[in-house]
C-alpha positions in Angstrom: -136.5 37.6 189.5 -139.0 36.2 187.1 -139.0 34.0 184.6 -140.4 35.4 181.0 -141.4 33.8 178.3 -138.8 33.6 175.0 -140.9 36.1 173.2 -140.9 39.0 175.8 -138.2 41.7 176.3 -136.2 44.1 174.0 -133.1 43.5 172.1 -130.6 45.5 170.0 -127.1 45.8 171.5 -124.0 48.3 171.2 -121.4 46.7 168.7 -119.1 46.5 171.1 -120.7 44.8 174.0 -120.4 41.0 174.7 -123.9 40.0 172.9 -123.6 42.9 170.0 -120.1 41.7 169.1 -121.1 37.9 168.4 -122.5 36.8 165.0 -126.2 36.1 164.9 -126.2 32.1 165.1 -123.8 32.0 168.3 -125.8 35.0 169.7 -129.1 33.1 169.1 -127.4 29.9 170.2 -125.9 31.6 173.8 -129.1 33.1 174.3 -131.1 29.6 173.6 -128.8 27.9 176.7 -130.2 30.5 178.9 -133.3 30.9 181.1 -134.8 34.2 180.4 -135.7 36.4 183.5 -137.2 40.1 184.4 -135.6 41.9 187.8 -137.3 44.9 189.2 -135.7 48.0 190.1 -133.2 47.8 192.8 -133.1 43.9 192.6 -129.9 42.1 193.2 -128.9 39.6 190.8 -125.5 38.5 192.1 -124.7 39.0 195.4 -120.7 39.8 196.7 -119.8 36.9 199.0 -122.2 34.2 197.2 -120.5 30.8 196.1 -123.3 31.3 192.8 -121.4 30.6 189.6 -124.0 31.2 186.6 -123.4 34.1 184.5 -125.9 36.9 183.7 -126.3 37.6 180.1 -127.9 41.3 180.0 -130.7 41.6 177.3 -131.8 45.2 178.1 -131.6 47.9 181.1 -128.8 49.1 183.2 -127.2 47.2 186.5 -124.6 48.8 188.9 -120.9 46.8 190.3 -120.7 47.4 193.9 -118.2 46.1 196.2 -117.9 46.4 199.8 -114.9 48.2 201.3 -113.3 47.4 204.7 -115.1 50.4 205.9 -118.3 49.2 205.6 -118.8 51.3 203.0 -120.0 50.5 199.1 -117.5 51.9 196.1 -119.3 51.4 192.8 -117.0 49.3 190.4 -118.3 50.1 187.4 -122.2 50.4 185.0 -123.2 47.5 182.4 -125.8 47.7 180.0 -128.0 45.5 177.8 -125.8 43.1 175.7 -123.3 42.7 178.4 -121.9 39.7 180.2 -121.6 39.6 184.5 -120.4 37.2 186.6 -118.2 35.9 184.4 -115.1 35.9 186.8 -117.1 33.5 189.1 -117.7 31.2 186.1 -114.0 31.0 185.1 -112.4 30.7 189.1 -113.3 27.7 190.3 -114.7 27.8 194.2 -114.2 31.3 194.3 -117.1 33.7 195.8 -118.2 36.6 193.8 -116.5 39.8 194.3 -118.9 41.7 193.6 -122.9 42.4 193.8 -124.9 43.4 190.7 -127.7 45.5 191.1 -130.1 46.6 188.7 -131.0 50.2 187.7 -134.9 49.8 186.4 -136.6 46.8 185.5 -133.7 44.4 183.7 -134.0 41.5 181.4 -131.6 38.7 181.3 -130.3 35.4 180.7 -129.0 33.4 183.0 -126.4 30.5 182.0 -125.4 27.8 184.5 -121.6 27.8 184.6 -121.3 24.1 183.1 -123.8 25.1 180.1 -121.4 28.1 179.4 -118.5 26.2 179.4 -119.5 23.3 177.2 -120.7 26.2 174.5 -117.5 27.8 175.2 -115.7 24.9 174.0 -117.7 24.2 170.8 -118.0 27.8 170.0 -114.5 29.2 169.8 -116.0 32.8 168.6 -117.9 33.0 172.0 -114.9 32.0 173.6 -112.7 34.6 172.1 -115.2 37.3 173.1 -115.2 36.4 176.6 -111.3 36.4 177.0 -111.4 39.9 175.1 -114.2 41.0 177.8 -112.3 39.7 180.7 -109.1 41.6 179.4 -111.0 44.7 178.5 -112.1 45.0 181.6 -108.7 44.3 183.4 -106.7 47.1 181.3 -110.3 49.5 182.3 -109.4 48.7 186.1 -105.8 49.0 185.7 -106.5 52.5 183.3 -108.3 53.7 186.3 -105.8 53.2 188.6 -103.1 55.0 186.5 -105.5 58.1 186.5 -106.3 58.6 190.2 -102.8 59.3 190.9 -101.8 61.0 187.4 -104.9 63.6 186.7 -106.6 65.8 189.0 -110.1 65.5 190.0 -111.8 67.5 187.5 -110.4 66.0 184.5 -111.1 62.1 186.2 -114.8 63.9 186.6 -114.4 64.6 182.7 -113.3 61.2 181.7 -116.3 59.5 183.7 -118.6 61.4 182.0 -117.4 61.6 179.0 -117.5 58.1 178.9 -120.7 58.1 181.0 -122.7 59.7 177.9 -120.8 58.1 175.2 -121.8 54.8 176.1 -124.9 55.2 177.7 -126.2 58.7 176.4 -129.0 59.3 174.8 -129.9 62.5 173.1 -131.7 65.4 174.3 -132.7 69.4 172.5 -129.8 70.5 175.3 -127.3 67.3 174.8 -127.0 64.2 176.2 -128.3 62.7 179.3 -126.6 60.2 181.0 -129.2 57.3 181.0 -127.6 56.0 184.3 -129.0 56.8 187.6 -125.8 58.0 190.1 -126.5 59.1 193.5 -123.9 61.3 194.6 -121.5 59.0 196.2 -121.3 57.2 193.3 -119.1 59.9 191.1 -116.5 59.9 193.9 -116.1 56.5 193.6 -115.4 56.0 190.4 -113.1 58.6 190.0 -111.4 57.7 193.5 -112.5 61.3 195.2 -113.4 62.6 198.4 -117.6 63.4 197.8 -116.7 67.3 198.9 -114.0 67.7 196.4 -116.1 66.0 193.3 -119.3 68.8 194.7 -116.3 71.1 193.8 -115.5 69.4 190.2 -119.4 69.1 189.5 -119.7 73.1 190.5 -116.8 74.0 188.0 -118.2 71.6 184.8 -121.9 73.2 185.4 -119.9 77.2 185.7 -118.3 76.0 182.7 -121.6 75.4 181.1 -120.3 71.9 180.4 -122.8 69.8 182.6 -126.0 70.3 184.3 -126.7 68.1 187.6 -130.4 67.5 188.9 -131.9 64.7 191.0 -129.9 61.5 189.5 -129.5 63.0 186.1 -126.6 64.5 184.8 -126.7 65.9 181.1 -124.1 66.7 179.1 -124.1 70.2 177.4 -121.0 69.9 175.6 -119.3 66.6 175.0 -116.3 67.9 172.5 -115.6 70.6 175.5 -116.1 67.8 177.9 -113.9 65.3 176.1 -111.0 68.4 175.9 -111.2 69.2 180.1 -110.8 65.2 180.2 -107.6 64.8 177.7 -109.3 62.5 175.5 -108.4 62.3 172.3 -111.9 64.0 170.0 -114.5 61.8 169.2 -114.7 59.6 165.7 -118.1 61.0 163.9 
């Protein structure tokens, strides 16, 4: 981690991440609370297990959720991008250790808020305070969403839904479509779908024969995202 200077970094966020949803003085306020930093590639900015409490304010790039399973194993929880919030669950739960490690995918920038800064801005600022709740909720009916499909869909159409959802949030466009600007190595499909890694191989196979997907070395495009969006029972896609 490194700290940078206020002036440095890239911003612009989706409308309906944490920072992108805020009006422009609480954004600019938030931001002001925090101490600006630059990770590299691979660099772990909350660890699983830690008794850390500060929350991670994402400015630009991509960072991975992992959690370790009683296996030993990693599952990847879930992908945020510039102008979301992490950590937050640490901030609100008193004494509790962070579930789980954040990772980042390419060089990030960030924020970092100490956990008493947030909450005395939290309490001044009811806007800020409202989008917090609505992200921790958000993110609760997301898990509990997920949960309902691995037992209710088969594994093709939870394939569909990832990606679909994969290249709609995180997509950017391409002369073929839309690649997935998210680096997955190949476990990390199966675990957010709740697969076996042989029978997601099988899914991938069918989506590329289908002419839906192509696959290469952590890239996954997306040839056909109505088509996509119809294999994953999702309702079509406001223009």
């Amino acid at each position: 981690m490194t700290p940078q200077s206020p002036s440095q970094g890239l911003e612009g966020w989706p409308a309906r991440s944490f920072l992108g949803g805020l009006s422009e003085p609480v954004r600019t306020k938030l931001l002001g609370i925090g101490t600006r930093c630059r990770y590299l590639p691979e660099e772990i900015l909350i660890r699983e297990g830690d008794f850390s409490n500060h929350v991670v304010l994402l400015r630009s790039g991509f960072v991975k959720v992992t959690a370790r399973l009683d296996n030993g194993h990693e599952s990847l929880l879930a992908i945020r991008v510039g102008g979301d919030i992490v950590g937050e669950m640490a901030a609100m739960d008193d004494g509790a250790p962070r579930s789980a490690t954040v990772t980042a995918c390419g060089e990030i920038v960030a924020s970092i808020v100490r956990e008493s800064d947030l909450r005395s801005f939290l309490e001044s600022h009811p806007e800020a305070a409202r989008a917090v709740n609505r992200i921790v909720v958000q993110r609760l009916r997301w898990s509990n969403q997920r949960r309902v499909e691995f037992g209710g869909y088969p594994v093709k159409v939870r394939l569909a839904r990832v990606l679909a959802e994969l290249a709609t949030s995180y997509g950017h466009p391409v002369p073929r479509g839309l690649v997935i600007g998210v680096d997955l190595t190949q476990p990390e499909p199966a675990a957010l779908t709740g697969s076996a890694e042989v029978t997601i191989h099988k899914a991938l196979a069918e989506l590329r024969r289908d002419e839906l997907i192509t696959t290469g070395y952590r890239r996954t495009t997306v040839l056909d995202l109505s088509r996509l969006r119809e294999i994953a029972q999702l309702p079509a896609a406001v223009p």
